[in-house]
ROLUMKOL-683726 format. One line per field, with one value per residue: y, z, x of N, C-alpha, C in turn. Coordinates in steps of 0.2 Angstrom, whole numbers, plus 5000, padded with zeros to 4 digits. Layout:
N
n_Y: c(Y,...)
n_Z: c(Z,...)
n_X: c(X,...)
ca_Y: c(Y,...)
ca_Z: c(Z,...)
ca_X: c(X,...)
c_Y: c(Y,...)
c_Z: c(Z,...)
c_X: c(X,...)
END
This chain:
320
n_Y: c(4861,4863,4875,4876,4870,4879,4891,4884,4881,4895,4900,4890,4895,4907,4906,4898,4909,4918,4911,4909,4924,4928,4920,4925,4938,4936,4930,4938,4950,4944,4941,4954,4962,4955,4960,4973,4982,4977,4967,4957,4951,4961,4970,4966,4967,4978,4988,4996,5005,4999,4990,4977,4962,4948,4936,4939,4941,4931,4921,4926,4926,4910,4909,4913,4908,4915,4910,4901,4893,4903,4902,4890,4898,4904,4894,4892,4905,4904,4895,4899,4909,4902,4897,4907,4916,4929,4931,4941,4959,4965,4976,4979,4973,4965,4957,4957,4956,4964,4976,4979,4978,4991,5001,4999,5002,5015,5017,5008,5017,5028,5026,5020,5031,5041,5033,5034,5048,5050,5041,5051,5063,5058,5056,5065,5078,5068,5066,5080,5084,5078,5083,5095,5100,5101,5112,5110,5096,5096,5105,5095,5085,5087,5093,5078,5074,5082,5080,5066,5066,5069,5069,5061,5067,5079,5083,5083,5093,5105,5104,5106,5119,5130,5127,5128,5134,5147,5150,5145,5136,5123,5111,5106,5094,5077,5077,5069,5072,5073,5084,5083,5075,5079,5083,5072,5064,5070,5073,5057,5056,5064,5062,5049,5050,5057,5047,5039,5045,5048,5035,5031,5042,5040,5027,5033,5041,5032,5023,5031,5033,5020,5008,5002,5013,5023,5017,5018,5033,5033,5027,5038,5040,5054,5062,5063,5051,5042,5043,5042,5029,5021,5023,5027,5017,5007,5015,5013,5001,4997,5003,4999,4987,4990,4993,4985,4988,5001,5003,4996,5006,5018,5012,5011,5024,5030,5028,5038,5050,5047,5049,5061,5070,5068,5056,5041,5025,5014,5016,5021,5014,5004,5010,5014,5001,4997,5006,5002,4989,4980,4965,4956,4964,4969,4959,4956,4969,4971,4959,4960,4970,4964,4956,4963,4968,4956,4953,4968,4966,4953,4958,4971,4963,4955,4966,4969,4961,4962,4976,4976,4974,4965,4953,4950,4946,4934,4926,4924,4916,4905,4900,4897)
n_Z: c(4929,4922,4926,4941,4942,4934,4945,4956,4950,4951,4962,4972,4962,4968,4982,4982,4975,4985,4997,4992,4990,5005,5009,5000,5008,5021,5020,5014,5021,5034,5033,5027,5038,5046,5041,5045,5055,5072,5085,5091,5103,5112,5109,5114,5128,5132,5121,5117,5126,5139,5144,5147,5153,5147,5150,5152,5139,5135,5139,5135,5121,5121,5126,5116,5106,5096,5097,5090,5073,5057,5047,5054,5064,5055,5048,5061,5063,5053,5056,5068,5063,5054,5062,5066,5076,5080,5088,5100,5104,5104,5109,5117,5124,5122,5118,5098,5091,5100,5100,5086,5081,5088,5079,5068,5064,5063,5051,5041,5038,5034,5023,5015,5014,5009,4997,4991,4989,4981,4970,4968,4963,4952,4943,4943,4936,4924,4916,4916,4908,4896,4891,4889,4879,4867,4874,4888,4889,4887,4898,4910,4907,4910,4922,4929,4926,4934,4946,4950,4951,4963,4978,4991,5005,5000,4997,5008,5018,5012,5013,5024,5027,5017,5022,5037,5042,5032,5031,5043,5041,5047,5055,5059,5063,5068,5077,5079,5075,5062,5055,5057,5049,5036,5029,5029,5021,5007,5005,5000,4993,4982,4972,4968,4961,4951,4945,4942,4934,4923,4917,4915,4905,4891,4890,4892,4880,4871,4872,4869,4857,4851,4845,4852,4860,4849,4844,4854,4855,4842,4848,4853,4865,4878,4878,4890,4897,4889,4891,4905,4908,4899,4892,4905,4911,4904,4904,4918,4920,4918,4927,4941,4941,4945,4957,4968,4969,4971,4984,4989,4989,4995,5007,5011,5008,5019,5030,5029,5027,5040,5048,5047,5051,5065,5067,5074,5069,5058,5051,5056,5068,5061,5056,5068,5075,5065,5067,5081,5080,5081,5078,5076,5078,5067,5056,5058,5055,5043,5036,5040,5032,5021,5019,5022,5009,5001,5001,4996,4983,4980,4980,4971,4958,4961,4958,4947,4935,4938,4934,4921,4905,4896,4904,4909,4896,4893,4906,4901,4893,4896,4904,4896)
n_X: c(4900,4914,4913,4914,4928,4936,4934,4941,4953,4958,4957,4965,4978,4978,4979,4991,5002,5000,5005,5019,5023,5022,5031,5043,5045,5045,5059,5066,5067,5072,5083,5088,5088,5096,5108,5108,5120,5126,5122,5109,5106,5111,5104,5090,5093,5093,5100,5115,5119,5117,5127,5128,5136,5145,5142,5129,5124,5127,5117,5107,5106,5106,5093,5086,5088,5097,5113,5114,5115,5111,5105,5098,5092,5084,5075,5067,5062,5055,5045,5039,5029,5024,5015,5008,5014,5022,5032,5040,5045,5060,5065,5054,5050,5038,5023,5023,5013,5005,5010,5011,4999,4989,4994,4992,4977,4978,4986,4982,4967,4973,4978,4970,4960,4971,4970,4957,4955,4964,4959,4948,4953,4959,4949,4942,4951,4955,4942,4938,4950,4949,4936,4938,4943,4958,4968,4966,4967,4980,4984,4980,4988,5003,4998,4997,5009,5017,5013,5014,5027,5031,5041,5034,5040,5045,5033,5026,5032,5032,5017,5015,5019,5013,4998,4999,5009,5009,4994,4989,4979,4978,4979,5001,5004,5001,4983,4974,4961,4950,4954,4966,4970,4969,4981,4991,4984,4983,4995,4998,4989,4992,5002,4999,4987,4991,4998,4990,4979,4987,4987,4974,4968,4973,4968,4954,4951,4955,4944,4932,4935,4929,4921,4910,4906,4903,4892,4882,4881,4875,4863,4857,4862,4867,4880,4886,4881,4885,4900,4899,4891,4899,4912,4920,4919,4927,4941,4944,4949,4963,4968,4963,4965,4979,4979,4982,4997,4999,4990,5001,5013,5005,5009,5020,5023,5020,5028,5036,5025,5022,5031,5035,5021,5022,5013,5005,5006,5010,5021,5030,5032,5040,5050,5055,5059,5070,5078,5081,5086,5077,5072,5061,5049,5053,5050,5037,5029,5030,5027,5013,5010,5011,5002,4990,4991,4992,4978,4972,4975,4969,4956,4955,4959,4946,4937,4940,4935,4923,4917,4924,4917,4923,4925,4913,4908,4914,4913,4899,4899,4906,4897,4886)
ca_Y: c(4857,4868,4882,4876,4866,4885,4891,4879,4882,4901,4900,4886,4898,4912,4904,4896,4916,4922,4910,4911,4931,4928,4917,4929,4943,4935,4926,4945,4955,4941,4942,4962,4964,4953,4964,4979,4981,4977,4962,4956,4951,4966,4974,4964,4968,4988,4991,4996,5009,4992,4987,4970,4955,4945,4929,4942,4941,4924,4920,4929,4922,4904,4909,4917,4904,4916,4906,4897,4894,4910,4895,4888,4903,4907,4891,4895,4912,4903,4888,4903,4914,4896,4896,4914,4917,4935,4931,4948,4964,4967,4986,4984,4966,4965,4953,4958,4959,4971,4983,4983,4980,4997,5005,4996,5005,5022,5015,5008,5023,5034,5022,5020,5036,5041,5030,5037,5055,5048,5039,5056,5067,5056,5054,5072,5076,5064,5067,5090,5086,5076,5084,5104,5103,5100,5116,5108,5090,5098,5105,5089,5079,5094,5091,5073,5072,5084,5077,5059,5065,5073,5065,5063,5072,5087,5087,5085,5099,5110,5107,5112,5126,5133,5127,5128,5141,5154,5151,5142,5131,5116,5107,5103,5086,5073,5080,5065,5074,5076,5090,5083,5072,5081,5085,5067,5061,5073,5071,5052,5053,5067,5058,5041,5054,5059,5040,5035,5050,5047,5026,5033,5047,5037,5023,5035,5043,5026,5022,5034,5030,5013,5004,5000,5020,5024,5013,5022,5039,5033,5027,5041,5043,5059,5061,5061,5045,5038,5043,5039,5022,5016,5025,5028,5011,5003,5017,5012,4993,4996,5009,4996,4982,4993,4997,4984,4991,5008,5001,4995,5012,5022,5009,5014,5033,5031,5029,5045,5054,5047,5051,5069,5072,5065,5052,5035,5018,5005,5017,5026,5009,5001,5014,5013,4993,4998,5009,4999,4982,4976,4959,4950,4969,4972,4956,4956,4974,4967,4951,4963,4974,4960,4951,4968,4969,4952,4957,4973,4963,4949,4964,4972,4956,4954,4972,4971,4957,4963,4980,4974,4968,4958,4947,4948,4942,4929,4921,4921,4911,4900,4898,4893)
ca_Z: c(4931,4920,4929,4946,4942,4935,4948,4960,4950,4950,4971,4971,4961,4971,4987,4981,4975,4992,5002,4990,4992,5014,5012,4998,5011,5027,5021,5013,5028,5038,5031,5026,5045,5050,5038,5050,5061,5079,5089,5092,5109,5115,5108,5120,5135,5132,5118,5117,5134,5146,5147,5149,5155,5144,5153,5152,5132,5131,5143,5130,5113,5120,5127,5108,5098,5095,5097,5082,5064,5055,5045,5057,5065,5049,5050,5066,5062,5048,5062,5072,5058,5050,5067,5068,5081,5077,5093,5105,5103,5110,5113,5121,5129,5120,5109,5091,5089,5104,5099,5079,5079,5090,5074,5063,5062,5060,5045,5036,5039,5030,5017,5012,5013,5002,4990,4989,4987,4973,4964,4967,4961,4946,4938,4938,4931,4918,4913,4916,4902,4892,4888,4889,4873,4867,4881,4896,4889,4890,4908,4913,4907,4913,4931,4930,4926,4938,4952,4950,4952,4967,4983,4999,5010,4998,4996,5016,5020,5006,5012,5030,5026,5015,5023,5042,5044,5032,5031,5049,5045,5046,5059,5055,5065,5069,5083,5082,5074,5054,5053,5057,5042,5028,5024,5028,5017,5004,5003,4999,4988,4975,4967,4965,4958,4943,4941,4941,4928,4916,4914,4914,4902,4885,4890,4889,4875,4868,4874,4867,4849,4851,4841,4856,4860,4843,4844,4859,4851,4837,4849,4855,4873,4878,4879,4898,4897,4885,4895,4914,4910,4894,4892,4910,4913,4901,4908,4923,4922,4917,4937,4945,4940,4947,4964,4972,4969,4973,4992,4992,4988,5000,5013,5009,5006,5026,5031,5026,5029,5046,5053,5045,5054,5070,5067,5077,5065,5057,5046,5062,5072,5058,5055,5077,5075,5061,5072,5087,5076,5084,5071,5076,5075,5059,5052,5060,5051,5035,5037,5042,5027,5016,5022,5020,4999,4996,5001,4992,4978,4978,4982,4964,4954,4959,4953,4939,4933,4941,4931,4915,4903,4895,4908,4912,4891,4895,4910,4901,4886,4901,4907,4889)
ca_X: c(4906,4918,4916,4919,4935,4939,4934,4945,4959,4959,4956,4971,4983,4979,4982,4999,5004,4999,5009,5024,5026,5022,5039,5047,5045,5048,5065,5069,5067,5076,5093,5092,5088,5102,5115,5110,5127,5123,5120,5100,5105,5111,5096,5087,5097,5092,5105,5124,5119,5115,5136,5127,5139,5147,5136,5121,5124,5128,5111,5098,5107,5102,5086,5082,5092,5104,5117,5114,5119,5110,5101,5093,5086,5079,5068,5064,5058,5048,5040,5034,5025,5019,5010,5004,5019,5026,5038,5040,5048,5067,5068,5048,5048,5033,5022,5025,5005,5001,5013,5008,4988,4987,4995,4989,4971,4980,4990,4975,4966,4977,4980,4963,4957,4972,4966,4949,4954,4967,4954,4945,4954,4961,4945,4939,4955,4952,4934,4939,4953,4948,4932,4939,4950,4968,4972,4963,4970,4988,4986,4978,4993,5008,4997,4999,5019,5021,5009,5019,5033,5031,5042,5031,5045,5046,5028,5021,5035,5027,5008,5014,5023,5010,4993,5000,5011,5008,4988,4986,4972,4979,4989,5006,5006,4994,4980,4969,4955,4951,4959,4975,4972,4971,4989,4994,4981,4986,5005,5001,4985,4991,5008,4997,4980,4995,5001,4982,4978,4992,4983,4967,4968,4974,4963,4947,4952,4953,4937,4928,4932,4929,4915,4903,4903,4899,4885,4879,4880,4870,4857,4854,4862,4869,4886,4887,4878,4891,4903,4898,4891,4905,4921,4924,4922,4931,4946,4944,4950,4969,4968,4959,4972,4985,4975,4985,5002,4996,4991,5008,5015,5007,5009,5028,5026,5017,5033,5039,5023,5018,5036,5035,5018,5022,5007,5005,5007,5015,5027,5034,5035,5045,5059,5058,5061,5075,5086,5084,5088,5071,5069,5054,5044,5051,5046,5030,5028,5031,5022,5006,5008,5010,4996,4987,4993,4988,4970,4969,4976,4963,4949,4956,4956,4936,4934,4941,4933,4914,4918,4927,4914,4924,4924,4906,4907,4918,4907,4892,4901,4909,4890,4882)
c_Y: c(4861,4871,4881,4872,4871,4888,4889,4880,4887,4903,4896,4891,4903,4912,4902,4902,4917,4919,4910,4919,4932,4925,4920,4934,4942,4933,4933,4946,4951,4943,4948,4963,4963,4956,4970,4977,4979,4970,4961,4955,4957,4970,4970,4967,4976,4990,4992,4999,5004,4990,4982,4964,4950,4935,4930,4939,4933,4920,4920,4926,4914,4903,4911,4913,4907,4913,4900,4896,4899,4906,4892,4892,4907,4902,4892,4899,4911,4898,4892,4907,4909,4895,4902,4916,4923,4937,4939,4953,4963,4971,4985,4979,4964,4961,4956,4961,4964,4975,4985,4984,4986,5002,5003,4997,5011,5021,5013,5011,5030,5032,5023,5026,5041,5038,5031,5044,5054,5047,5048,5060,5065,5057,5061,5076,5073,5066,5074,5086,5082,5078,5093,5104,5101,5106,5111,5101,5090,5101,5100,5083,5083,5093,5084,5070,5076,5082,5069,5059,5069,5069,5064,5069,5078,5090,5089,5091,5105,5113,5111,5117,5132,5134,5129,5133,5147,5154,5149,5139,5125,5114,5105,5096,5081,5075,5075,5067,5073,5078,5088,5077,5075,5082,5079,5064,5066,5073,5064,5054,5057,5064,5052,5044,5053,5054,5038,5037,5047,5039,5028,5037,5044,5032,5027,5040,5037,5023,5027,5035,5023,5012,5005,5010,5023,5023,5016,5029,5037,5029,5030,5044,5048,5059,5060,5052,5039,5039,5042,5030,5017,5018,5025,5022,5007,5007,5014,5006,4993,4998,5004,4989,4985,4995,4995,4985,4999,5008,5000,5003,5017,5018,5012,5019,5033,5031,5034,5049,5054,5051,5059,5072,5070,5059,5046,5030,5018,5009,5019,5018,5005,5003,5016,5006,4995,4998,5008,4990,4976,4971,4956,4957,4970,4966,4955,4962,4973,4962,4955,4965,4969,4955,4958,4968,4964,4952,4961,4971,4958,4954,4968,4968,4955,4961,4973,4967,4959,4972,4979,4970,4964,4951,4945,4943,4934,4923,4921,4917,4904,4895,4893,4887)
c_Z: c(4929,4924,4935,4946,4939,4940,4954,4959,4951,4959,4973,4971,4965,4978,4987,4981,4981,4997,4998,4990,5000,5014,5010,5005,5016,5026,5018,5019,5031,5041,5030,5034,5049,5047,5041,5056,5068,5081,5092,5100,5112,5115,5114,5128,5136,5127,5120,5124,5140,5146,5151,5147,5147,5147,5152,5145,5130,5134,5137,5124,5116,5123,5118,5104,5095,5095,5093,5076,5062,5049,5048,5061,5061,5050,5057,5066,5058,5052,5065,5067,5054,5053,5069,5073,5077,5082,5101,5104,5110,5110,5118,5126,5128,5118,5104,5091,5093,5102,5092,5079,5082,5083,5067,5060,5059,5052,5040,5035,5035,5025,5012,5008,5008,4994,4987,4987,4980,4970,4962,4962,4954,4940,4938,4934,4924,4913,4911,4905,4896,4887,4888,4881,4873,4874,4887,4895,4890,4895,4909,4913,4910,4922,4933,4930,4932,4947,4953,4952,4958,4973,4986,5003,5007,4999,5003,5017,5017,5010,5020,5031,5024,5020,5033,5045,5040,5031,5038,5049,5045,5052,5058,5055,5067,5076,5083,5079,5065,5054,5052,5052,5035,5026,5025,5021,5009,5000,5001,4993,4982,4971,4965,4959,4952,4940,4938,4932,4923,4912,4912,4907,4894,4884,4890,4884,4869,4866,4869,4858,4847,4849,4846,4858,4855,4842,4848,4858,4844,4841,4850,4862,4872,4877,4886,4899,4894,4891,4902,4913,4905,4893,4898,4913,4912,4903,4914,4924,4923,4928,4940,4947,4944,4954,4969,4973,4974,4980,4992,4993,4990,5008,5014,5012,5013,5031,5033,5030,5038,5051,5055,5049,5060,5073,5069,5069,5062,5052,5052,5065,5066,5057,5063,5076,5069,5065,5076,5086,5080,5078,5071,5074,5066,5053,5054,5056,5045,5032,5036,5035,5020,5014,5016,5010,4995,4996,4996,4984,4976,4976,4973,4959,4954,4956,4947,4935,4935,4934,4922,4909,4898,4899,4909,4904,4892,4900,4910,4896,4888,4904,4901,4888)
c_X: c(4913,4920,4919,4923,4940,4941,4940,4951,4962,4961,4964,4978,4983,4981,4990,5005,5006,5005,5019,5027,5025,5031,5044,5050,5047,5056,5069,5071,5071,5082,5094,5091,5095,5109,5115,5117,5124,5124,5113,5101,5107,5108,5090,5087,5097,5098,5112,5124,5118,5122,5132,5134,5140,5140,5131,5119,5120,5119,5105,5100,5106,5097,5081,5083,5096,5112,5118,5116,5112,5104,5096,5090,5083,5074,5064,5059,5051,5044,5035,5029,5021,5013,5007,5008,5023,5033,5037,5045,5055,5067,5061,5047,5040,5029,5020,5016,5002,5006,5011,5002,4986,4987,4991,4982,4974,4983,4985,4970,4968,4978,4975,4959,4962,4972,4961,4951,4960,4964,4949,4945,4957,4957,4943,4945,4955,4946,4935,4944,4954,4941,4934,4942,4955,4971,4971,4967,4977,4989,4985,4984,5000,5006,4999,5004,5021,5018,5013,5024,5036,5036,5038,5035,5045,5039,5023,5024,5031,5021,5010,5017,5017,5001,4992,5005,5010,4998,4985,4978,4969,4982,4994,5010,4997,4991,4973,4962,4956,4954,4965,4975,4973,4978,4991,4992,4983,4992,5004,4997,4989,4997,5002,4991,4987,4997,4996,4980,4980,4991,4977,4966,4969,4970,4956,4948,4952,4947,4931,4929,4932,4924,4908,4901,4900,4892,4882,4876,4876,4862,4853,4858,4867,4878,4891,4885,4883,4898,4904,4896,4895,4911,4923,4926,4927,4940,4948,4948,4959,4971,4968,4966,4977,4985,4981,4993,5000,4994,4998,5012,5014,5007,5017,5031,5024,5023,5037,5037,5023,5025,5035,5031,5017,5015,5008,5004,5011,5021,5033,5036,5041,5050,5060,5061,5067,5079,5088,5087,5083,5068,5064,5047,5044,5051,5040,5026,5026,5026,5014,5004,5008,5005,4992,4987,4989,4982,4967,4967,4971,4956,4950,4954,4948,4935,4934,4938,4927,4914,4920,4922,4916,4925,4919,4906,4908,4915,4903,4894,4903,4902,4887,4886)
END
């Protein structure tokens, strides 16, 4: 009974969390959107190039609610999003959800799989210079200041410069194939590989002069052994925790990248729904990708806890 009234309330607070950051995010976006210059109705009507009617204007501001106190088409905004209603795009005439879900595969596509080749590359990294020596332990942390601190834009331009025009065996924009992924996937994973590393790296150095390692190596197990099945673990959990940050971060950096490599999704449609001050796409966007974090974020939380054996401790103590 304990447990699931634990349980219950663990589920509870995480639900309250989740709808508490959907409201932070939509009531943000709202009002920064509406401190863009412009007029919403005249984004409707084709922009400043339509010399739409003064009746035309006034027409679309009381079909939209524009014509309202700035107040009450904020509840508004929130009545429709309570109810899954992301409205319709004004530059496309659109609804909000056929125009993001096309993208929205390409975005979490490139997200993902920069997550995997950052986790990749973190941990051999980690594991190379932590077992080469003090030299290897100071390249290994020298890579990871200077991988962190990489911009996106400096560092996409970079890989196409080097990998696509002076070696041509890369594309320099997106072609629909792998190929035209790598250097996206690339310019997001390697800054987060050097943010990952530089958590990782003191935590299993930690780790492996901890007590329960010790005990490991006096039973006998090798050193690989010690280290694949107890120190790397126990590294791993601070990363793990941090994962859903780290989705936010190249949901962000996609922004940047996808413009740079002329790639389809949700970072290019957002900075389009910016410039043309399209409000309901660019909280629709927002809305998705924050939908999308608190996911990642719950999916972390279970790792961390299924990996962490102090937690497994913890709920067999909870069990007894």
């Amino acid at each position: 009974m304990g447990i699931n009234r634990v349980l219950i309330t663990r589920v509870l607070v995480s639900l309250a969390g989740a709808i508490g950051v959907l409201w932070a995010v939509a009531t943000l976006t709202f009002f920064a959107v509406r401190l863009i210059p412009g007029d919403p109705a005249l984004a409707l009507l084709g922009g400043p190039g339509s010399q739409a009617s003064p009746e035309a204007l006034a027409l679309v501001r009381a079909e939209n609610g524009l014509d309202q106190p700035l107040f009450i088409q904020y509840l508004m905004q929130l009545g429709r999003l309570a109810t899954g209603d992301l409205g319709r795009s004004y530059a496309l005439n659109q609804d909000v959800a056929q125009v993001i879900l096309p993208q929205l595969v390409g975005t979490l596509t490139l997200a993902i799989l920069s997550l995997a080749v950052a986790w990749a590359f973190s941990l051999t990294v980690t594991i190379w210079s932590t077992r080469g020596g003090r030299i290897a332990a100071s390249i290994g942390s020298g890579l990871d200041v200077i991988a962190a601190a990489l911009p996106h834009f400096w560092l996409a331009t970079s890989l196409i410069i080097v990998f696509s025009l002076w070696l041509g065996v890369l594309p320099p924009i997106s072609t629909g194939t792998p190929a035209g992924l790598v250097l996206p996937v690339l310019a997001l994973a390697i800054p987060l590989a050097g943010f990952l590393s530089q958590i990782m790296r003191p935590a299993l150095l930690t780790a492996l002069e901890s007590p329960f390692v010790l005990s490991a190596r006096a039973r006998g197990e090798s050193e690989g052994g010690v280290r694949r099945l107890h120190a790397i673990r126990h590294a791993a959990v601070p990363a793990i925790s941090l994962t859903g940050w780290a989705f936010g971060s190249l949901i962000s950096g996609a922004v940047v990248v996808e413009t740079i490599f002329a790639r389809p999704g949700l970072g290019r449609t957002l900075l389009n729904a910016v410039t043309a001050r399209d409000v309901p796409v660019v909280i629709g966007v927002v809305m998705i990708v924050a939908v999308a974090y608190i996911l990642v974020t719950l999916a972390t939380d279970a790792a961390t806890r299924l990996v962490d054996p102090r937690e497994a401790e913890s709920g067999r103590a909870a069990r007894s």
